[in-house]
Backbone as CSV, one residue per row, in Angstrom:
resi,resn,N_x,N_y,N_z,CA_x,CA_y,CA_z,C_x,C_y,C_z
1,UNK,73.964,46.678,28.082,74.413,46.199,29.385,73.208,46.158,30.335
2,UNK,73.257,45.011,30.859,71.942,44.866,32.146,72.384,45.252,32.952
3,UNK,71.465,45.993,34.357,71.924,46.278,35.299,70.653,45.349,36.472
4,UNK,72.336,44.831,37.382,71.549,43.968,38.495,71.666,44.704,39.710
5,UNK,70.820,44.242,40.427,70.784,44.768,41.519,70.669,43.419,42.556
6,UNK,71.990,43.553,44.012,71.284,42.291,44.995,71.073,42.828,45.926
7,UNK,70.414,42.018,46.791,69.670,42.434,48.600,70.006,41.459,49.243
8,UNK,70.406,41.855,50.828,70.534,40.706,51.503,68.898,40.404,51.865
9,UNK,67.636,40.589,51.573,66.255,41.035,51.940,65.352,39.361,51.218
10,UNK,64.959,38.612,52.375,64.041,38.113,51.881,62.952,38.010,50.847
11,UNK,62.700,37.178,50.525,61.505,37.219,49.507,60.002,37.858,50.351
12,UNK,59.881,37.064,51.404,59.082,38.315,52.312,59.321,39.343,52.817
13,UNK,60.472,39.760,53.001,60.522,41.329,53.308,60.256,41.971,51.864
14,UNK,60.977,41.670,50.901,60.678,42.640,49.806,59.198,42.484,48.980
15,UNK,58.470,41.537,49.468,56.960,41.184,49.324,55.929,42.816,49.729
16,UNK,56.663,42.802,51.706,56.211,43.744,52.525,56.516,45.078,52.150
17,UNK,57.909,45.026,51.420,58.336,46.532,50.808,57.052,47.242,49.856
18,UNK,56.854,46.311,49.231,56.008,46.495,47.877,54.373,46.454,48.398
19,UNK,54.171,45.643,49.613,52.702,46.070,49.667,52.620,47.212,50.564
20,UNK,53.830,47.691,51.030,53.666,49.239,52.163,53.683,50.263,50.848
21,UNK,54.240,50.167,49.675,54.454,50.920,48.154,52.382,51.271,47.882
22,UNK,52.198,49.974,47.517,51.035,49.649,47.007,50.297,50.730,48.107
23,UNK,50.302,50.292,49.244,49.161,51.026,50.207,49.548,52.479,50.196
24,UNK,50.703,53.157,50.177,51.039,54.260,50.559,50.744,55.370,49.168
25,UNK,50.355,54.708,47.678,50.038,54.598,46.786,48.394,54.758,46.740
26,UNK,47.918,53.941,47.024,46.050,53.589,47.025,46.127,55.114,48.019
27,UNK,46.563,55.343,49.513,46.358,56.557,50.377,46.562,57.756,49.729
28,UNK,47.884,57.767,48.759,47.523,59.184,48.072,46.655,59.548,47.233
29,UNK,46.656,58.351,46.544,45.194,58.771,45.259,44.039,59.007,45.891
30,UNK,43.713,58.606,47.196,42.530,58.953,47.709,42.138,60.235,47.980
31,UNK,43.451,60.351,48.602,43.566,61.599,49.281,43.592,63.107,48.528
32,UNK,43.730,62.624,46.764,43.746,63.696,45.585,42.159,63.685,44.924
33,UNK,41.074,63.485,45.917,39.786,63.526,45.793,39.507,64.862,45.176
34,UNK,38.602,65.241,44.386,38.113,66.701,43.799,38.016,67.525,45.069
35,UNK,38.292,67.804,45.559,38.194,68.894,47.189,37.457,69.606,46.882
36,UNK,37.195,70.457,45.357,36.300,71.464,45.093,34.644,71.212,45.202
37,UNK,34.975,69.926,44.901,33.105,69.352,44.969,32.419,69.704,46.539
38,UNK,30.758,70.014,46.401,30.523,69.880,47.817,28.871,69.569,47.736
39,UNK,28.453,69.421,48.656,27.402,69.365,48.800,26.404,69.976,49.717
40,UNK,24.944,70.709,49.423,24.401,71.389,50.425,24.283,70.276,51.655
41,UNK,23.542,70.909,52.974,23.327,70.071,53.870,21.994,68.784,53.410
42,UNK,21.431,69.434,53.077,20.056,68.446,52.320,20.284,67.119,51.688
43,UNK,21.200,67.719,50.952,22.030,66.487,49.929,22.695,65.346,50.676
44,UNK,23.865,66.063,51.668,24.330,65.151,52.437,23.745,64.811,53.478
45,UNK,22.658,64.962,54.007,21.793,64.551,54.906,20.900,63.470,53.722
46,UNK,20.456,63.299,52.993,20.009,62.416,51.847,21.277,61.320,51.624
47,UNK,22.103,61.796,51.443,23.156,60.230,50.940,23.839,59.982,51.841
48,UNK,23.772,60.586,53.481,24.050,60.181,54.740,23.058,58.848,55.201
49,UNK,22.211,59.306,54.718,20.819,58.391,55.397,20.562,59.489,56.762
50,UNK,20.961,60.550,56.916,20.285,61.214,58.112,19.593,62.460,58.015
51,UNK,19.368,63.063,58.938,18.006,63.931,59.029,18.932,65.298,58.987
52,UNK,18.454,66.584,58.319,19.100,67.974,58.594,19.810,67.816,59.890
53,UNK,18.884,67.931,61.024,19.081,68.452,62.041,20.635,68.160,62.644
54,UNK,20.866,66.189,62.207,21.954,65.807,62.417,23.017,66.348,61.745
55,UNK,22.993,66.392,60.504,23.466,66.879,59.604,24.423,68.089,60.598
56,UNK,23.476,69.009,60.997,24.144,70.382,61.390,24.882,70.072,62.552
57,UNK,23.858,69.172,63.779,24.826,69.013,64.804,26.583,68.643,64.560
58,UNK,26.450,67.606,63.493,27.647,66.706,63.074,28.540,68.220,62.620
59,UNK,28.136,69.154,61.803,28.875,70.272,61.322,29.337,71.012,62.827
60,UNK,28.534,70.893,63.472,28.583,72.268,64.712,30.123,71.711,65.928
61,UNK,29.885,69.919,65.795,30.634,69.537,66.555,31.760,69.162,66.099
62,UNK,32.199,69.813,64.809,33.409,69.432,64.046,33.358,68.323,63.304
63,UNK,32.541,67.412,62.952,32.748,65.804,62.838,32.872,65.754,61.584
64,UNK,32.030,67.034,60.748,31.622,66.806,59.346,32.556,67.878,59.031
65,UNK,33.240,68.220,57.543,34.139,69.090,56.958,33.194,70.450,56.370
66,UNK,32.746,71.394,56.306,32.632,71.660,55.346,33.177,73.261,54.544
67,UNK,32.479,74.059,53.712,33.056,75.018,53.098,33.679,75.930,54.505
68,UNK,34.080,77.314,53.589,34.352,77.963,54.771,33.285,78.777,54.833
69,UNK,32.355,78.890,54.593,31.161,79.606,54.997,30.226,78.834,55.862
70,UNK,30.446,77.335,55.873,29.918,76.587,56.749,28.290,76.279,56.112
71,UNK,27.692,76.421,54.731,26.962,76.119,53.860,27.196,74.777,53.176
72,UNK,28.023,74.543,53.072,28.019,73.326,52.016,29.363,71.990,52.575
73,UNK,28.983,71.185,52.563,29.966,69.694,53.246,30.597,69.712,51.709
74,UNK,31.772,69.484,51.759,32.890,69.337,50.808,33.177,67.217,50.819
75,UNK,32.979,66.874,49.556,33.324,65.968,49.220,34.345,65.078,50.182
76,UNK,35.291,65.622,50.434,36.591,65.330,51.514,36.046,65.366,52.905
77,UNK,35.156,66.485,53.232,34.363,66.156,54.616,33.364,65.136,55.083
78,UNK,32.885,64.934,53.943,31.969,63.384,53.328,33.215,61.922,53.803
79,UNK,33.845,62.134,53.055,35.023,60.685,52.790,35.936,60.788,54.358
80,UNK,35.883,62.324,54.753,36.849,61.898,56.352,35.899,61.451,57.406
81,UNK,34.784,61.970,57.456,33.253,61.283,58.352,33.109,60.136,58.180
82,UNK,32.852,59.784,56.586,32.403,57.915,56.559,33.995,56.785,56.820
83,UNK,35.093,57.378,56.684,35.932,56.848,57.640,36.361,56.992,58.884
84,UNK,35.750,58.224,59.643,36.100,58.169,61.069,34.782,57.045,61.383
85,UNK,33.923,57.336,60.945,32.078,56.596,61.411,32.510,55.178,61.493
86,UNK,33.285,54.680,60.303,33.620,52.948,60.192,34.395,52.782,61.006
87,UNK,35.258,53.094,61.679,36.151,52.495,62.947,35.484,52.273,63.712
């Protein structure tokens, strides 16, 4: 036995259903990044393109994530910086 299903729902609304699916989808997988990974300040001042010094300010003023010892930028503090930076 098949089972049908109807909608009173446009072909574009249920288009929009499926690409709010898709996106809300792509946002979690992002968001299940290795969290454990991190990097010293050196490192991420190297694949920042910026200098220590910034490096620390960016830590001091909250902007950058990192461990809780405040030694090492965590992967996730990396990826929430280079998307606050692009807006």
């Amino acid at each position: 036995m098949e089972n049908y299903m109807t909608t009173n729902l446009s072909e574009s609304d249920l288009q929009k259903i499926v690409e709010r699916g898709i996106e809300a989808y792509e946002k979690n997988k992002a968001s299940q990044i290795d969290n454990t990974k991190s990097y010293s300040i050196a490192k991420s001042a190297q694949m920042l393109g910026r200098s220590h010094s910034t490096i620390k300010k960016l830590i001091r003023s909250g902007k950058l994530r990192t461990t809780a010892d405040g030694r090492r930028i965590t992967q996730m503090g990396l990826q929430e910086y280079l998307q606050a930076d692009s807006k």
